[in-house]
C-alpha positions as CSV (number, residue, x, y, z in Angstrom):
1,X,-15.4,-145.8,-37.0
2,X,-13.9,-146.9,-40.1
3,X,-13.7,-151.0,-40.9
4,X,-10.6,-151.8,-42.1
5,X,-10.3,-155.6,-42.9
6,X,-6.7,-155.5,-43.0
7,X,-6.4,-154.6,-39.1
8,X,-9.2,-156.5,-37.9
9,X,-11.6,-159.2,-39.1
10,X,-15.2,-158.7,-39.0
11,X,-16.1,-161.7,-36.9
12,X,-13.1,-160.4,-34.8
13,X,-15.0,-156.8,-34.9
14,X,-18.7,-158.4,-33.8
15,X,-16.5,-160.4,-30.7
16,X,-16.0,-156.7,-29.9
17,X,-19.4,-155.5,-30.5
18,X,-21.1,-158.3,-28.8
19,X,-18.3,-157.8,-25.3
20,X,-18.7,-153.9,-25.7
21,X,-22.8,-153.7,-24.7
22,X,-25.5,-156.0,-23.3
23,X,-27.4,-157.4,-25.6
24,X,-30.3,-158.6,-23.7
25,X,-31.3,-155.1,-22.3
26,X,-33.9,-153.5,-24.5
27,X,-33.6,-150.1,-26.0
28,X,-35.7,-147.4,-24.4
29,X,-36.1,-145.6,-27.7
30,X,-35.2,-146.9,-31.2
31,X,-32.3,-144.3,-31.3
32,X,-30.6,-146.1,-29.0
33,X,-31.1,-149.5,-30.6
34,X,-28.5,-152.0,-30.8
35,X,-28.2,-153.2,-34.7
36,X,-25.3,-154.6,-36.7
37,X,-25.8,-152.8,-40.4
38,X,-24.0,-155.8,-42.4
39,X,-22.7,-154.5,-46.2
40,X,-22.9,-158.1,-47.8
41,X,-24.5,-161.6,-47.7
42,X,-20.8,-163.1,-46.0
43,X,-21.1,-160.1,-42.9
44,X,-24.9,-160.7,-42.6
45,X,-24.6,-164.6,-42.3
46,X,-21.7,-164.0,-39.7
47,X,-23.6,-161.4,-37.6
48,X,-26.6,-163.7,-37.8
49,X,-24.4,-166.6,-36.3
50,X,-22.6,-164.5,-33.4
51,X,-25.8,-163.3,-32.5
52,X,-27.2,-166.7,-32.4
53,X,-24.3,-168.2,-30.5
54,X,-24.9,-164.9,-28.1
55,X,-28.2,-165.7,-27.3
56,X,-27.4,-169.4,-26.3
57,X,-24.5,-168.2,-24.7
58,X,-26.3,-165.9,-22.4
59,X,-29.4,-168.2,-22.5
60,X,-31.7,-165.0,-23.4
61,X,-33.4,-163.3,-26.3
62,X,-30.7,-160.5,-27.8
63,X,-32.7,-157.4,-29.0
64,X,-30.0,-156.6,-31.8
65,X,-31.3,-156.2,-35.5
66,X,-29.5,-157.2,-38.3
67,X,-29.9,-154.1,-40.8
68,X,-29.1,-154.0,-44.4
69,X,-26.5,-151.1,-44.5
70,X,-27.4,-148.0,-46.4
71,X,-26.8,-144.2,-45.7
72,X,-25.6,-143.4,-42.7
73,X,-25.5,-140.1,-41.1
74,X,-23.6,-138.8,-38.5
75,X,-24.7,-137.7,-35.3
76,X,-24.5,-134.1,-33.8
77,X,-20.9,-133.1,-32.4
78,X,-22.0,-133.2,-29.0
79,X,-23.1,-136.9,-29.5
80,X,-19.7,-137.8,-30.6
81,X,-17.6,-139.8,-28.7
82,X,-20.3,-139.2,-25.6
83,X,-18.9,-142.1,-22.9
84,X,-15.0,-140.8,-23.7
85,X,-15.9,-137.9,-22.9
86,X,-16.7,-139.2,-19.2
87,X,-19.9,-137.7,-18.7
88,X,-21.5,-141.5,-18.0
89,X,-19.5,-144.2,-16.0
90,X,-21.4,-146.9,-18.6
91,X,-21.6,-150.8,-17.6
92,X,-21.6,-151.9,-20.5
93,X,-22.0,-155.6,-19.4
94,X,-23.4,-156.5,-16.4
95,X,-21.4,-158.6,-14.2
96,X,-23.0,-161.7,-12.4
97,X,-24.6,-160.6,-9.0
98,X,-22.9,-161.7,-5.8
99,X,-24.9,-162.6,-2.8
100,X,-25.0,-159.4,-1.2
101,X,-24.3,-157.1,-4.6
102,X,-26.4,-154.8,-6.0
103,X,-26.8,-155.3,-10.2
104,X,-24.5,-153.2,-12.4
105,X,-26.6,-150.3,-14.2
106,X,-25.6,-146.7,-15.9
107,X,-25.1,-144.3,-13.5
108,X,-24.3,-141.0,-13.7
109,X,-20.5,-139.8,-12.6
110,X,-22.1,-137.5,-9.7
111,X,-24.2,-140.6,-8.6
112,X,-20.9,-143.1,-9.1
113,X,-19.5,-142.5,-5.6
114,X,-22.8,-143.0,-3.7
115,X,-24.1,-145.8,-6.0
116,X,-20.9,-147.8,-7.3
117,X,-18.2,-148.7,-4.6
């Protein structure tokens, strides 16, 4: 993804990071770490305040990091564009459980039918 402040803002673009995942859930391996990589003292202040206002706002600790940018490398072709692709229905945030519910979690298309209703 390519930033372009002149389509979006960058606290705009962290409202969208912060809606897009859950925060609160840990990463099972640091490759799969959430992390804001912030290129200047003005985006790291802002992601440090959206993540503050995130954890009070969801009233738990948010397992983000707040990286200094620097190279990046891209990932394999087969890791691009992986939830597109459709091969995981992804919850990305879970909603509140209902008396009754079970929790949203990943779950795999085959599993989606028996699992998700």
């Amino acid at each position: 993804m390519d930033f372009d402040p002149s389509v979006i803002s960058y606290g705009k673009l962290l409202d969208v990071f912060w809606a897009s995942h859950d925060p609160l859930e840990r990463p099972w391996r640091r490759q799969y770490m959430s992390a804001i990589f912030p290129h200047d003292d003005e985006q790291k202040n802002l992601a440090i305040r959206t993540r503050s206002r995130e954890a009070a706002r969801r009233n738990g600790k948010i397992h983000t990091e707040i990286l200094p940018a620097s190279r990046f490398y891209l990932a394999e072709a087969y890791h691009q564009k992986y939830a597109l692709r459709g091969s995981w229905r992804i919850s990305c945030v879970r909603p509140k459980k209902r008396r009754g519910e079970a929790s949203g979690r990943h779950v795999r298309r085959d599993d989606a039918p028996a699992r998700m209703a």
